[in-house]
C-alpha positions in Angstrom: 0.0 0.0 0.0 1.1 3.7 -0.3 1.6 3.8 3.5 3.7 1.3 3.8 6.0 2.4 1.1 5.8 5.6 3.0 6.9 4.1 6.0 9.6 2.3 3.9 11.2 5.7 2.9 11.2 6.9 5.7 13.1 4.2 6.6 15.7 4.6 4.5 15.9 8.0 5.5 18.3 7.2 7.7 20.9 6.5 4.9 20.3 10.7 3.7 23.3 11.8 4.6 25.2 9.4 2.4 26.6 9.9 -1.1 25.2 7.2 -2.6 22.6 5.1 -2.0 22.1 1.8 -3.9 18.9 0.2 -4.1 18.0 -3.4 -5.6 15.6 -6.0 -6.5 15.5 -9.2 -6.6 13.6 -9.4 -10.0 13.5 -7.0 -12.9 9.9 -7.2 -13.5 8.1 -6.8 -10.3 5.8 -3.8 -9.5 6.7 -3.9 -5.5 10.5 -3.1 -6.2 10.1 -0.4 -8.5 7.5 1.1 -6.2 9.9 0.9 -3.5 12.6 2.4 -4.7 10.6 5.1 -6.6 9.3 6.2 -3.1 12.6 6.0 -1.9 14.0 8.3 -4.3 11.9 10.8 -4.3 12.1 11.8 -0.3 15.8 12.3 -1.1 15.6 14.0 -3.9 13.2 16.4 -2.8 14.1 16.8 1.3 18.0 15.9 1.0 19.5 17.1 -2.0 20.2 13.7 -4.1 20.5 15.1 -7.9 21.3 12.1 -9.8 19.0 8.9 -10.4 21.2 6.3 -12.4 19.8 3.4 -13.5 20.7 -0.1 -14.8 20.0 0.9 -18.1 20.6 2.1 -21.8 22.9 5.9 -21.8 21.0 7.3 -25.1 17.3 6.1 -23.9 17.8 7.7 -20.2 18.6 10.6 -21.6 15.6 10.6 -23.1 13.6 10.1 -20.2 16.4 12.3 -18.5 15.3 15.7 -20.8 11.5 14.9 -19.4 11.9 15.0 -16.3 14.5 18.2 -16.4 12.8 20.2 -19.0 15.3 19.8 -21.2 14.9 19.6 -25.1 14.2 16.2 -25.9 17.5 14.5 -28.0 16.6 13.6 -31.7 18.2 10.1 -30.9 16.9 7.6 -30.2 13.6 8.5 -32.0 11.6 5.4 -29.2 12.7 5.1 -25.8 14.2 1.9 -24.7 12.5 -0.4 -27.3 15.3 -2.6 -27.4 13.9 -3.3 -23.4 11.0 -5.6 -22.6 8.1 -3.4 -21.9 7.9 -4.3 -18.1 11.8 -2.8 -17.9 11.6 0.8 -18.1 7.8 1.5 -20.2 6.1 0.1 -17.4 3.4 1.0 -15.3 5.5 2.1 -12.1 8.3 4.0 -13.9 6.1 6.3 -16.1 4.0 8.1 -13.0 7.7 7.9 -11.4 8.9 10.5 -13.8 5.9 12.7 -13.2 6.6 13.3 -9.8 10.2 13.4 -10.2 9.5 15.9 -12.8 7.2 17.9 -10.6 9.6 18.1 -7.9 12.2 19.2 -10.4 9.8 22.0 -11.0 10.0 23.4 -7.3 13.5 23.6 -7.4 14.7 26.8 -8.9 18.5 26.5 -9.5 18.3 24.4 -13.0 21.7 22.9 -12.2 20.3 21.2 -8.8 17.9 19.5 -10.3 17.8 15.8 -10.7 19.1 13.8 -14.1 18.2 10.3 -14.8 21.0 8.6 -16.1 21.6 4.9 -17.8 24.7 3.5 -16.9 24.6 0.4 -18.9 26.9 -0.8 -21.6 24.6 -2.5 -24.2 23.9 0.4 -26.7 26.8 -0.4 -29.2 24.6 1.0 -32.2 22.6 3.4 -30.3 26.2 5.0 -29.0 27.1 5.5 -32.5 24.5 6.8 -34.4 24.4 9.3 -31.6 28.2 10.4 -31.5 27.6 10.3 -35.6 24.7 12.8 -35.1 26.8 15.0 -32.3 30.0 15.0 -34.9 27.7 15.9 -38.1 26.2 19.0 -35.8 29.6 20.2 -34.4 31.6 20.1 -37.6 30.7 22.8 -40.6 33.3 21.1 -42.8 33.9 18.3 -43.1 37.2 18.3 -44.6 38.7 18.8 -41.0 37.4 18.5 -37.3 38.1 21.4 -34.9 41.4 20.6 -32.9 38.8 21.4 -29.7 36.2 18.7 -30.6 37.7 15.2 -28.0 35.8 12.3 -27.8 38.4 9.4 -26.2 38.0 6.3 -27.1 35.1 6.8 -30.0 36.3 4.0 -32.6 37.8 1.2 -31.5 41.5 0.3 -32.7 40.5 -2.9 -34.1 37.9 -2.0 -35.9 38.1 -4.9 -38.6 36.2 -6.6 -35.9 33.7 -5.0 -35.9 32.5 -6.5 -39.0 31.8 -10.0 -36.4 28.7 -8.1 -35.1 27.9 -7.1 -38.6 28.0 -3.6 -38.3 28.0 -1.3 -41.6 29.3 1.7 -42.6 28.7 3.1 -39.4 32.0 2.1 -37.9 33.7 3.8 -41.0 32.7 6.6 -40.2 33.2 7.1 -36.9 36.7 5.9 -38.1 36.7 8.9 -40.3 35.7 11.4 -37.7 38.2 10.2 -35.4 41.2 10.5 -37.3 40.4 13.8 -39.3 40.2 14.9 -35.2 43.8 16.6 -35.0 43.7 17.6 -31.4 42.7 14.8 -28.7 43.7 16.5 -25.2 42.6 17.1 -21.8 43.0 20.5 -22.2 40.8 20.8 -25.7 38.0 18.5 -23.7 37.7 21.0 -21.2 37.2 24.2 -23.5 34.6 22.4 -25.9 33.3 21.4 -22.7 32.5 24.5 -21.3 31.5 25.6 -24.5 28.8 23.0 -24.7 28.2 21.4 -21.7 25.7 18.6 -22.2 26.1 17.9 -25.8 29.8 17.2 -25.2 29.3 15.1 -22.3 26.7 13.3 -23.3 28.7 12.5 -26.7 31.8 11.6 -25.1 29.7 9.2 -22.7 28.3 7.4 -26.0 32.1 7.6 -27.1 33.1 5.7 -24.4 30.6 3.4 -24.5 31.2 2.1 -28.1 34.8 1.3 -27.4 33.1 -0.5 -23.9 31.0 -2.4 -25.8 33.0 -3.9 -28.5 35.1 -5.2 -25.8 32.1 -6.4 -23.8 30.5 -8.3 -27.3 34.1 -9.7 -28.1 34.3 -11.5 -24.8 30.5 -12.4 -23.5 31.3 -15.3 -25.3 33.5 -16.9 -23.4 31.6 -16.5 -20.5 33.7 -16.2 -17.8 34.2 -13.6 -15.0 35.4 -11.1 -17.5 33.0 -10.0 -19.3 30.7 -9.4 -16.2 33.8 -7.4 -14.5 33.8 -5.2 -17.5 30.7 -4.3 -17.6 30.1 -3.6 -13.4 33.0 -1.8 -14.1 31.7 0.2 -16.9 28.4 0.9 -14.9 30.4 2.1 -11.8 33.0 4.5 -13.7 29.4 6.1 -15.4 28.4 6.7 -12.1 31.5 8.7 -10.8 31.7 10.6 -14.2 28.6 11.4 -13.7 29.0 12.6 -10.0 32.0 14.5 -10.9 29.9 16.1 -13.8 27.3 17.1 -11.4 29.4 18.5 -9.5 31.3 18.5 -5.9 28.0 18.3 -3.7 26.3 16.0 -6.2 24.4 13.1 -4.2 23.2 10.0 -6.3 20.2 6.9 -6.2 21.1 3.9 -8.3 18.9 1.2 -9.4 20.2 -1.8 -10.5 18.9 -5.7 -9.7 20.5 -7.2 -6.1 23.3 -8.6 -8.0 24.9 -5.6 -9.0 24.3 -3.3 -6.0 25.3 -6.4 -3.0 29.2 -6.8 -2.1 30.3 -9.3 -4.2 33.4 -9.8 -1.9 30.9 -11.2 0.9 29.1 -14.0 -1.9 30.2 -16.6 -4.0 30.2 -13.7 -7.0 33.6 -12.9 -5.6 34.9 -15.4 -3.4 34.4 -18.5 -5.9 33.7 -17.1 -9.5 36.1 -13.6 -9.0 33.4 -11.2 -10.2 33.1 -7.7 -8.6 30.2 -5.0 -9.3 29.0 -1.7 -8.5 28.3 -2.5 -4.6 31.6 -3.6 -3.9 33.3 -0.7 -6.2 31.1 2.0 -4.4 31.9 0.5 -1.0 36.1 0.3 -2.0 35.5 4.0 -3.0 33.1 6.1 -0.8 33.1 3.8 2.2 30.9 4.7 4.7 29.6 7.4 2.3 27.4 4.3 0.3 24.5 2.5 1.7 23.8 -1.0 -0.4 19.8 -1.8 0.2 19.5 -5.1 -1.7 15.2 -5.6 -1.8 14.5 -9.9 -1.9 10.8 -11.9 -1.0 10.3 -15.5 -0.7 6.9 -15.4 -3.1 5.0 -13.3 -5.1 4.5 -13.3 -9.1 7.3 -11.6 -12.0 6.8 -10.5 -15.8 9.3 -12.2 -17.7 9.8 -13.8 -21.0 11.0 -17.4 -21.9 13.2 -16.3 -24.3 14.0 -12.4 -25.6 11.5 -10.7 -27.5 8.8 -13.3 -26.3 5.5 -12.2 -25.1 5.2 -11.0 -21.4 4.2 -13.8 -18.7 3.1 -13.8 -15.5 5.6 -16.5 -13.7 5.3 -17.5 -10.3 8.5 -16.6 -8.0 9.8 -20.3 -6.4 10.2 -20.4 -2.6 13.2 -19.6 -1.3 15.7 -22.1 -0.9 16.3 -22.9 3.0 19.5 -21.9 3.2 19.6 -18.8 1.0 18.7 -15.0 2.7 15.4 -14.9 1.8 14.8 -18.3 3.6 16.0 -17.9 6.4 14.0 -14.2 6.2 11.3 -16.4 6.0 11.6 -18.7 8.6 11.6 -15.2 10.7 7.6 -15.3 10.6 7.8 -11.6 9.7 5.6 -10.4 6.8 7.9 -7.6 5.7 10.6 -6.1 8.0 13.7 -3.5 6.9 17.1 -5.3 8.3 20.0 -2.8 8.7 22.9 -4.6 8.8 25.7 -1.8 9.4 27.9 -1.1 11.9 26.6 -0.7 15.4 23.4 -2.9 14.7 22.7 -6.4 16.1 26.6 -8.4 16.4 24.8 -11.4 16.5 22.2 -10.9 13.1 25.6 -9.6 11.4 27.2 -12.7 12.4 24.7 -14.9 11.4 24.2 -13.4 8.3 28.1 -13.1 7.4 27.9 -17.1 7.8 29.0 -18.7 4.6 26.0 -20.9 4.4 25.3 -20.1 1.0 27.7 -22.5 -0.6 29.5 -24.9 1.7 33.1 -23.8 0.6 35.3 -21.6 2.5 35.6 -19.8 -0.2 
């Protein structure tokens, strides 16, 4: 009910102070987490400053979303939101009256530059990223016999870019291989004048910059299916987050949404004790410290929307029970119907203890 997500932010209230506050869910397509964190997120951003909202999602369609809800001119590309997403991802019923009020609060906060962004930190949009670096590079430069020594975009085409042709990109990849060597000046210093010069534009190009050359790397190892391609891409989510931060500004404060298994430790599961993965949780924690809070969201039943297989039509699946010996069983076995379990220090020793226990495996890890 809306009271108890009341009562839920007010909860994590507590966490206010922080710099970042991570919040989960245990499934992607379940109303009650989206809910949650939506009601979260809006008590800090309108009574405690938080300016950034940064999702597990898409760059160029966040932006999208990220001119709504600032007043911003909407970007040309891409032309439809997050199509590429299942509907129940981000074109669902809990995100859309989300934006609204997040837009209305926006709207009592005077100072344009306070206000705050919804961002996509995500490292899927390979084709997206081009077409809108393409469309930046075609605005910025008059002539194309040269590009201004000002314009930098790091990283835009990938070295390799025979490989490209694996994932059987076009002509786009020539291009960008065009722009990128007629730029004659790739430095710090010429970043930070065509930055100031066009603030958003740039960055938001040189985001989509750095996501192509992310990508590529991301599609050439997925394959193998190891550890590395998810390290690259927690890592690519977690470095958007501090550019984003640093873009923001010095007092910038930022929400993150992303599923449990991105926004947990992953030095305190089997993720990083058996398989050696790490994600944002564990990056935030290694660099803000006590300046993070990591509120993972889990239940023990309840119903999902999720597909068989991609692009499949929307079911309704049942969640399973919990296994015995996994968190959300032994939540269970609690005989609490809902409860909010702060696990930091000076809380209950003996729940941290019990909790730390590596039941989850069997190994020592």
């Amino acid at each position: 009910t809306v009271r108890d997500l009341v009562e839920l932010a007010s909860l994590a209230e507590r966490f206010a102070e922080r710099r970042v506050v991570l919040l989960g869910e245990a499934t992607h397509g379940t109303a009650e987490f989206y809910d949650a964190r939506a009601r979260i997120t809006e008590l800090l951003v309108k009574k405690h400053g938080f300016n950034i909202v940064a999702v597990e999602a898409d760059w160029p369609d966040a932006r999208v979303y990220d001119a709504h809800v600032r007043g911003l001119a909407r970007p040309q590309l891409p032309r439809v939101a997050f199509s590429r997403f299942p509907a129940w991802m981000w074109r669902n019923g809990q995100v859309t009256p989300f934006l609204a009020r997040l837009k209305a609060i926006n709207e009592t906060i005077a100072d344009p530059d306070q206000r705050a962004g919804f961002y996509g930190l995500d490292v899927y949009s390979l084709a997206a990223s081009i077409e809108a670096v393409l469309a930046y590079l075609d605005r910025s430069i008059r002539s194309r016999a040269h590009c201004p020594a000002s314009i930098w975009l790091p990283g835009a085409v990938p070295r390799r870019a025979c490989a490209v042709w694996a994932y059987g990109a076009d002509a786009r990849f020539c291009r960008l291989r065009e722009a990128r060597h007629r730029c004659a000046g790739r430095s710090p210093e010429n970043r930070l004048g065509y930055l100031a010069k066009d603030g958003e534009s740039f960055f938001n190009a040189e985001q989509n910059a750095r996501i192509v050359t992310a990508a590529e790397q991301y599609y050439r190892i997925m394959y193998y299916g190891d550890a590395q391609s998810w390290n690259l891409r927690d890592q690519h989510m977690f470095d958007t987050l501090e550019r984003v931060l640093a873009h923001r500004g010095p007092d910038s404060k930022a929400v993150v949404w992303a599923h449990n298994s991105h926004i947990g430790d992953a030095a305190f599961t089997e993720m990083g004790q058996v398989r050696g993965e790490h994600n944002i949780g564990q990056l935030a924690r290694a660099r803000f410290g006590e300046d993070c809070a990591l509120i993972g969201f889990g239940t023990d039943r309840g119903t999902v929307a999720a597909a068989s297989n991609w692009d499949e039509p929307m079911e309704i699946k049942s969640v399973r029970p919990a296994r015995s010996d996994s968190y959300e069983g032994r939540s269970r076995d609690a005989g609490i119907a809902a409860f909010f379990l702060e696990t930091g220090p000076g809380q209950q020793d003996a729940v941290r203890e019990a909790l730390a226990e590596r039941f989850w495996s069997g190994r020592s890890g």
